[in-house]
Every structure is written in C-alpha cells, then in structure tokens.
C-alpha positions in Angstrom: 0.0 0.0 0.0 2.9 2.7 0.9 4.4 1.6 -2.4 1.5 2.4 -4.7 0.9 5.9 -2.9 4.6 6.4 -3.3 4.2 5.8 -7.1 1.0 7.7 -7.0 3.1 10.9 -5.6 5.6 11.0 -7.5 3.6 10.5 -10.5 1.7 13.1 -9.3 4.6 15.9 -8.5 6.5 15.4 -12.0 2.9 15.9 -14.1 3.0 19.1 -12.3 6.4 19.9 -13.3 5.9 19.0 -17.2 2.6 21.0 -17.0 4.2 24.2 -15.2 7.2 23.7 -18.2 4.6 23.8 -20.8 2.8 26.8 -19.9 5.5 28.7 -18.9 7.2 29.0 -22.3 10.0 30.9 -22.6 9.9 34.0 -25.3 8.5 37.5 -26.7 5.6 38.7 -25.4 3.3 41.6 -25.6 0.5 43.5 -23.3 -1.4 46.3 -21.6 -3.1 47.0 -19.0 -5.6 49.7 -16.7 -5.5 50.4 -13.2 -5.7 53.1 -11.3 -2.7 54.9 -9.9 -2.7 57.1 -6.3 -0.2 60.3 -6.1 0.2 61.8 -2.5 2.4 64.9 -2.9 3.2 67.8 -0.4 4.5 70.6 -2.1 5.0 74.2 -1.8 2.2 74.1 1.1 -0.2 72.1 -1.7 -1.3 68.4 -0.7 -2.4 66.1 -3.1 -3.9 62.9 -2.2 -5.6 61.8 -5.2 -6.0 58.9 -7.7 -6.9 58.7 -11.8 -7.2 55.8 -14.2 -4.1 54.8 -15.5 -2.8 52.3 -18.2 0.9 50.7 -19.7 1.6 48.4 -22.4 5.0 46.6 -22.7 6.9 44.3 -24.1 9.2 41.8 -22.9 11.1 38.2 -23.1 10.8 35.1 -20.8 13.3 32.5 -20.2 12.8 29.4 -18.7 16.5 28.5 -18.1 16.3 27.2 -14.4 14.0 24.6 -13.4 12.5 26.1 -10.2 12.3 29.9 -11.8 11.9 32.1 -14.4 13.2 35.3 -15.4 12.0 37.8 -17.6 12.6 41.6 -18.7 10.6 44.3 -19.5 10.2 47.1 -20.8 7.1 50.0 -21.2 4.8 52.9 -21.1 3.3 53.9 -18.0 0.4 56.8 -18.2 -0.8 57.5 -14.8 -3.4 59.7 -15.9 -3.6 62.9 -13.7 -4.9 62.7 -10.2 -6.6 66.1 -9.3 -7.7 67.3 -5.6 -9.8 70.8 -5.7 -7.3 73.1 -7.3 -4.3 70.7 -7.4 -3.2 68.5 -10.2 -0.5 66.2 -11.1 0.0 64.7 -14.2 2.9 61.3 -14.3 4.0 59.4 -17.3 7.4 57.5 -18.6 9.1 54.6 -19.9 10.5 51.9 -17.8 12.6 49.1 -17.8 12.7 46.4 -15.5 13.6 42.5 -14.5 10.9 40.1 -13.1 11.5 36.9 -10.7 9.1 34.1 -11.9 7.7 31.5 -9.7 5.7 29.6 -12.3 3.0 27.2 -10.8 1.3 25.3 -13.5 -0.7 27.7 -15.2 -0.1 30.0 -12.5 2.6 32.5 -12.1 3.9 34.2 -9.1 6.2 37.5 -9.1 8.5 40.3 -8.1 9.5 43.2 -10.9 12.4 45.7 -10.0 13.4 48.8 -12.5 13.9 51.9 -13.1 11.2 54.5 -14.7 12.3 57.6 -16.7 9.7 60.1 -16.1 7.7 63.3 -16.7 5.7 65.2 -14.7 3.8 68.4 -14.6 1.4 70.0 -11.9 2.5 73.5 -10.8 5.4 73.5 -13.1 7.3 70.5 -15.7 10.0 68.1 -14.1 11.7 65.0 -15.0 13.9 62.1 -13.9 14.6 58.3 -13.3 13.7 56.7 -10.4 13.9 53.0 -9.2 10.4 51.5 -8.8 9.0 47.7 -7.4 6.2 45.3 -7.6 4.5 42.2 -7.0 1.8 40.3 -9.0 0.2 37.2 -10.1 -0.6 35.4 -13.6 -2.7 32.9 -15.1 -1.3 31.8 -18.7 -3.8 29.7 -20.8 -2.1 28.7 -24.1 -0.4 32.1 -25.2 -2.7 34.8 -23.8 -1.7 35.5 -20.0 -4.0 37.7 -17.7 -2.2 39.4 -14.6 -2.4 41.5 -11.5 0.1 43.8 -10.2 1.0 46.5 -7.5 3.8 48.7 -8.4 5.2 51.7 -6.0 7.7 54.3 -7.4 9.5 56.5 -5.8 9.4 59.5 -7.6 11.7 62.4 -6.1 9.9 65.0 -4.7 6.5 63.1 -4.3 5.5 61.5 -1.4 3.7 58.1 -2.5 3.1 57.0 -6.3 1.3 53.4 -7.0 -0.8 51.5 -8.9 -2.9 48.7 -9.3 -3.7 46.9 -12.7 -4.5 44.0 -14.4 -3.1 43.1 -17.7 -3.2 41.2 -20.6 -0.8 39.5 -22.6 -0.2 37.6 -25.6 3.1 35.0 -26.0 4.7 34.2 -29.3 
C-alpha cells in the first residue's frame, strides 16, 4: 500500500512539473493594461492625495532557463493619468525598464519586478527624472494569452507616494 501511494506521488509531482514547463514557455511577449494609480504629494504648502485611471503596455522576453524559476525583462509605457484634488493637479507618465522573478506554478505565475522608470511630470510647473520602482503580482497563462495582476510603487523624487494597481493582458509568441 505505501508503495503504490509512493508511485501515486511522484507520478503526481513530475505531471506538475511537465505542465508548469509547458505553460511557462519561454519567449516574446506583448501586453497592456488599466488600473488606477494614487499620487500623495506635499508641495510648496499644496497636498495632493488623489488617484486617476491609469494604463501601460510593454513588451518583454521570458526564459525558462532554471528549473524552479523564471526570469523575464521588461520594458514599457506607464500613463498614470492625472490625479486632481480641488485646485491641485498632477500629471505622471514615462518609460521603464525592468527584470521580473518568476515563480511559475502550473498555469499559474507568481512574481516580483524591480526597475527603473524615466519620467515626466507636470502639476504646478514640468520636471523629469529616473527613479527606481517595485512590484509584485500574479498570472494565469492559458495557451499564449496570460492575464495578470500587479501592484507597483515608485519612488518618484519630490513626491510622497506613487502606485498603482492593474490587471493586464498579454499575448506570448
């Protein structure tokens, strides 16, 4: 009896192996997404706590080169829309580039994204920089079209908080 549930397990454990291999396949892929990004800035004795609908698209490349874990990079267009707050407004958008951690579980993926985002911004007067940003998220991949959620915070100079929520889609080729 211990015997056949031994079998039974193992059978079991690689199937889920060969099945998170096959829909994890390495590769180009392409997507966008909405959300909705929050902005709390304290400036020149203005506060702005506000949020807007935002959306990205990007493009990036998977491999699958280590059994347990994949990585991927990225890059994209972020528009965070403008948040406004009674007289105060705040407009964000730029192009990022960034490296994501994979934890692919079957169709399922699990992961962290780290980069950098060159940005623009204008509310009271036009700046611009590159600042590091992070996030977290999760997938489900179903042939080549992928569907994910994600929270990413930047820290912009000069701004107290910037984030964002948003679900994606994708397509892999």
């Amino acid at each position: 009896m211990n015997r056949i549930l031994s079998v039974t397990l193992a059978a079991v454990l690689l199937s889920g192996l060969c099945i998170s291999r096959a829909d994890a396949a390495s590769g180009l892929y392409l997507g966008a997404g909405l959300g909705q990004s929050t902005i709390k800035e304290n400036n020149n004795g203005q506060s702005l706590d506000a949020s807007d609908t935002a959306y990205k698209a990007f493009v990036g490349y998977r491999f699958n080169m280590i059994p347990i874990i994949d990585l991927a990079v990225e890059g994209g267009y972020t528009d965070f829309g403008k948040p406004t707050q009674s007289n105060v407004s705040f407009k964000l958008h730029g192009y990022d580039a960034a490296g994501l951690l994979i934890f692919p579980l079957g169709p399922i993926d699990l992961y962290g994204k780290v980069g950098m985002l060159s940005w623009t911004a204008s509310g009271g007067g036009t700046s611009s920089g590159t600042d590091p940003f992070y996030g977290v998220g999760a997938g489900f991949n179903i042939w080549k079209i992928g569907i994910r959620a994600e929270y990413e915070r930047y820290q912009i100079k000069n701004t107290d908080s910037v984030q964002m929520y948003s679900l994606s889609a994708l397509f892999m080729f």
